[in-house]
N, CA, C and O atoms as CSV, one atom per row, in Angstrom:
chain,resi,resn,atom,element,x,y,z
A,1,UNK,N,N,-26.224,26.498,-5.397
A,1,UNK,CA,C,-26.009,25.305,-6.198
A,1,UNK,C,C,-24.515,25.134,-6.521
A,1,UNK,O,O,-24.077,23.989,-6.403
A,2,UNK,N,N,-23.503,26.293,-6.986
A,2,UNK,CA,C,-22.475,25.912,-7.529
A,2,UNK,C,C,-21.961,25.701,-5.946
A,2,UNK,O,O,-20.901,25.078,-5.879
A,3,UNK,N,N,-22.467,26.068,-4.811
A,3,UNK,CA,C,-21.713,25.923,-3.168
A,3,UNK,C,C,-21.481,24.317,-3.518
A,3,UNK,O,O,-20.418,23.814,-3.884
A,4,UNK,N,N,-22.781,23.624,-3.305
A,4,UNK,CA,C,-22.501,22.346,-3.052
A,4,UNK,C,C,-21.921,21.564,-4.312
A,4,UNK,O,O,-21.318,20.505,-4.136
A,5,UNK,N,N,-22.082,22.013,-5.387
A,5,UNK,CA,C,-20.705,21.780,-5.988
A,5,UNK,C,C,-19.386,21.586,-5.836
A,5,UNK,O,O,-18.846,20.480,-5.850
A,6,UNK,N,N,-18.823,22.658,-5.684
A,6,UNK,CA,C,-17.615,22.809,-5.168
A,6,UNK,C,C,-17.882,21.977,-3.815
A,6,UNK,O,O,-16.831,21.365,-3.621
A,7,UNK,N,N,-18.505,21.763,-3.112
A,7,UNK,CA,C,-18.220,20.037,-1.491
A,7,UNK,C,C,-18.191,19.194,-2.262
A,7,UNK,O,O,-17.202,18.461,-2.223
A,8,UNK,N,N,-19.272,18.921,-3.312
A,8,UNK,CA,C,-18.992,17.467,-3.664
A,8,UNK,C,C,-17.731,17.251,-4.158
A,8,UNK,O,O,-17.205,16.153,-3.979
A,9,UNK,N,N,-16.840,18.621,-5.089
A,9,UNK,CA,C,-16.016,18.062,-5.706
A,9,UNK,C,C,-14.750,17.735,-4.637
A,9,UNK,O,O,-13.900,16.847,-4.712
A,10,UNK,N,N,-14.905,18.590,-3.802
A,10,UNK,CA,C,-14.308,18.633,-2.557
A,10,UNK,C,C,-14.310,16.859,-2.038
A,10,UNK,O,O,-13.536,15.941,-2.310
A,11,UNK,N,N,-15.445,16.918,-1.264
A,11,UNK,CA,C,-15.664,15.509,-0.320
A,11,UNK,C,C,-15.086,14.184,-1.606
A,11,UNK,O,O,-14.514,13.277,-1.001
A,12,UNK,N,N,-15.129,13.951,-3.038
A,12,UNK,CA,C,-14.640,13.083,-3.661
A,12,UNK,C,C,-13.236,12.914,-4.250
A,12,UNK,O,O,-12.682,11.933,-4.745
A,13,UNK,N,N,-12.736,14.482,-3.995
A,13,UNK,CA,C,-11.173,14.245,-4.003
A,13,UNK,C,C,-10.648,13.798,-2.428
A,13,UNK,O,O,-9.610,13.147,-2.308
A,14,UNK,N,N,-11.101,14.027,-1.760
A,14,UNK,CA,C,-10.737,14.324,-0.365
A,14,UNK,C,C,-10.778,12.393,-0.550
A,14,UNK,O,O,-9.689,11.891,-0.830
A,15,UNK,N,N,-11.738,11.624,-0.426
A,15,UNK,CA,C,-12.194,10.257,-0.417
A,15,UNK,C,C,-10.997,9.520,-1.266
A,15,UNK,O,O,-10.364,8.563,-0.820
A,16,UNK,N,N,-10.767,10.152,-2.652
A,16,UNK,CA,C,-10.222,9.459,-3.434
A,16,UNK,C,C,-8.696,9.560,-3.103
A,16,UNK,O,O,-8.103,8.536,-3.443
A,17,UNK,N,N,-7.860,10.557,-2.507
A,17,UNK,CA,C,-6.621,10.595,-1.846
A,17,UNK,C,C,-6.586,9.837,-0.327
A,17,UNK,O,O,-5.484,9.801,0.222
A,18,UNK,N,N,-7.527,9.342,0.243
A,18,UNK,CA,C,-7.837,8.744,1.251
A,18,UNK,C,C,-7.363,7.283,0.808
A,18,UNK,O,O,-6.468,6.717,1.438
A,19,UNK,N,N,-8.128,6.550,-0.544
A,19,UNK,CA,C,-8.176,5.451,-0.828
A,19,UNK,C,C,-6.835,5.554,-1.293
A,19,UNK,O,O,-5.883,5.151,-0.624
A,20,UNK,N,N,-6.758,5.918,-2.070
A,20,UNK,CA,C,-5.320,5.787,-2.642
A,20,UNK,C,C,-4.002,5.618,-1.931
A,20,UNK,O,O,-3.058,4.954,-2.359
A,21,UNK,N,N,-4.059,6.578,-0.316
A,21,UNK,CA,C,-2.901,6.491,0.453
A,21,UNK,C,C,-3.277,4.632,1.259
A,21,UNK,O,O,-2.462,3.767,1.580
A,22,UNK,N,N,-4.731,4.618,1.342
A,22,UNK,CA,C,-4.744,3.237,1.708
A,22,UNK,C,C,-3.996,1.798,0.513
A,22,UNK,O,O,-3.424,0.801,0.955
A,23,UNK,N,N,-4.169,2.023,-0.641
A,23,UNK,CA,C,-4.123,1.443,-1.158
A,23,UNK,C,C,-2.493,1.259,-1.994
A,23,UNK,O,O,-2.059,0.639,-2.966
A,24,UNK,N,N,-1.952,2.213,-0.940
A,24,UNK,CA,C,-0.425,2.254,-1.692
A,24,UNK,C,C,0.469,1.382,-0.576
A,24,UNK,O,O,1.332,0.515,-0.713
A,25,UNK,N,N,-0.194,2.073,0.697
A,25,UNK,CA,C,0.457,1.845,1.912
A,25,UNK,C,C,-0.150,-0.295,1.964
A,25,UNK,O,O,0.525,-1.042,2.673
A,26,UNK,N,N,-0.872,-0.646,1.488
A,26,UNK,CA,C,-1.184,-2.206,1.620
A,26,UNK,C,C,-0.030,-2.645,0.522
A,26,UNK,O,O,0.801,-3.487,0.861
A,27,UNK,N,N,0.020,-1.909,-1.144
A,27,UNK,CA,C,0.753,-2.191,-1.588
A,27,UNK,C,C,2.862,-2.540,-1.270
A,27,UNK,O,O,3.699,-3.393,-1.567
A,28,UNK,N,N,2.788,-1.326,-0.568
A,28,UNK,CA,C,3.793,-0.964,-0.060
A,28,UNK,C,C,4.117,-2.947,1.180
A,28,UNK,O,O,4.819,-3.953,1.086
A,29,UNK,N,N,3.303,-2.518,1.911
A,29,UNK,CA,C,3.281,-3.466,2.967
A,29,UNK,C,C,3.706,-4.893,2.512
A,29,UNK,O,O,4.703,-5.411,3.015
A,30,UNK,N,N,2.770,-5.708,1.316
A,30,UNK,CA,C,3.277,-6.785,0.506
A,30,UNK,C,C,4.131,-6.492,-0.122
A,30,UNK,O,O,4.436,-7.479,-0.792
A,31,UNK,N,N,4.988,-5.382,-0.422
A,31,UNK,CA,C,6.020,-5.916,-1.206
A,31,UNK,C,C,6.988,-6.047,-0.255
A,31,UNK,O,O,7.983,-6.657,-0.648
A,32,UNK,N,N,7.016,-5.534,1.256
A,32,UNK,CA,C,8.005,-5.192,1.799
A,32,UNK,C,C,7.837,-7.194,2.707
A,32,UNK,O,O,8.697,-7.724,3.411
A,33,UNK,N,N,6.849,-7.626,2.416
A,33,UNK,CA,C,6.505,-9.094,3.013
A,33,UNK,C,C,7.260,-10.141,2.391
A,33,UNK,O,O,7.851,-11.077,2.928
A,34,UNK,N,N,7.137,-9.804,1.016
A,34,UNK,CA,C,7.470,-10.595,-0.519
A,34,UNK,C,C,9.783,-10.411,0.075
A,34,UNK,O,O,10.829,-11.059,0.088
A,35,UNK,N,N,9.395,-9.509,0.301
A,35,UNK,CA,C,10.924,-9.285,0.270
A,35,UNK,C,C,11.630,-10.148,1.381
A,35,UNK,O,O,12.543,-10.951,1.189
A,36,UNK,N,N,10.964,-9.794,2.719
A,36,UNK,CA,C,11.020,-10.675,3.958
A,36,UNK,C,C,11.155,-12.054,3.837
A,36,UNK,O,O,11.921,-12.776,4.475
A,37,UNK,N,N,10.305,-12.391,2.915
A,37,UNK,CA,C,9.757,-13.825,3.067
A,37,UNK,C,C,10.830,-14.290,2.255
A,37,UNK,O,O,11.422,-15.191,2.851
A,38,UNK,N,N,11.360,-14.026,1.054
A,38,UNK,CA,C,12.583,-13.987,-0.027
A,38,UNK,C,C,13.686,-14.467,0.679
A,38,UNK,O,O,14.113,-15.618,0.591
A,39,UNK,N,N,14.185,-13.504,1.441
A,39,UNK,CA,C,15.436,-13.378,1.822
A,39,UNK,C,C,15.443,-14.407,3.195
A,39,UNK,O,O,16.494,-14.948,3.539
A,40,UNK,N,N,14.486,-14.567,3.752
A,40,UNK,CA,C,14.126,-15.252,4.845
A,40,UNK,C,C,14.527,-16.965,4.119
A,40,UNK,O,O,15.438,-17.756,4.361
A,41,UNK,N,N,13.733,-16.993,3.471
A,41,UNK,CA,C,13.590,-18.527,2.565
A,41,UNK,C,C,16.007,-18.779,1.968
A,41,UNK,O,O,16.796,-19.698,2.188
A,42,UNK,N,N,16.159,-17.498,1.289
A,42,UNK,CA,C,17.558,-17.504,0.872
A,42,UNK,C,C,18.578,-18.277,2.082
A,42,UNK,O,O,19.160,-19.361,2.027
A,43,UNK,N,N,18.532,-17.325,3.090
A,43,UNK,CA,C,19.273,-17.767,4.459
A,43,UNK,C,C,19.168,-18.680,5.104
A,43,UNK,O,O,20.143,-19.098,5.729
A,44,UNK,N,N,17.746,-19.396,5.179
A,44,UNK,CA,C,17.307,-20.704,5.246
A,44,UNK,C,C,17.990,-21.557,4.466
A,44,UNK,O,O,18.199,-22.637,5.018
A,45,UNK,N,N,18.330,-21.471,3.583
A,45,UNK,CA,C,18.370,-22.489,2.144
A,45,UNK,C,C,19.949,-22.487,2.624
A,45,UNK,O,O,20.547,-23.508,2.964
A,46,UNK,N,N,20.566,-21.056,2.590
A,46,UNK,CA,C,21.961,-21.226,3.156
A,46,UNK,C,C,22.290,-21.776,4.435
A,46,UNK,O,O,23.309,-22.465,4.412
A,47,UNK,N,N,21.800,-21.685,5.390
A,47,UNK,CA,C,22.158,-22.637,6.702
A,47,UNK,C,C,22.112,-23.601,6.740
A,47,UNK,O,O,22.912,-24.205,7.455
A,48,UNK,N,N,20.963,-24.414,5.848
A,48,UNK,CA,C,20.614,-25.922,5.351
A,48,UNK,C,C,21.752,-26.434,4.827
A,48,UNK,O,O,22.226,-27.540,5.086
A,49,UNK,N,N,22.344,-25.322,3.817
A,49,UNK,CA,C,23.681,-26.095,3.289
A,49,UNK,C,C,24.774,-25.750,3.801
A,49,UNK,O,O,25.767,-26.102,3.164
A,50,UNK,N,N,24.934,-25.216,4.675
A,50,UNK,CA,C,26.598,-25.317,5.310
A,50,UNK,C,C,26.222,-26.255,6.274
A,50,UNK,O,O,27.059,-26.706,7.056
């Protein structure tokens, strides 16, 4: 009994560092879009006006 204990606690950390690297790396991804799209729009705005 305490065996499969110790898996479960196992298999739900294991899951929950899974989600988390997913969920940093999407985070990560939009901000690095937000930034793109920013600076993209800036240089635009500057070529428009020269």
């Amino acid at each position: 009994m305490v065996k499969d204990y110790f898996r479960s606690i196992l298999t739900g950390t294991g899951v929950l560092f899974v989600l988390f690297g997913i969920a940093t790396s999407i985070q990560y991804s939009l901000i690095l879009l937000g930034v793109g799209v920013g600076i993209g729009s800036i240089l635009y705005l500057l070529w428009r006006l020269l």
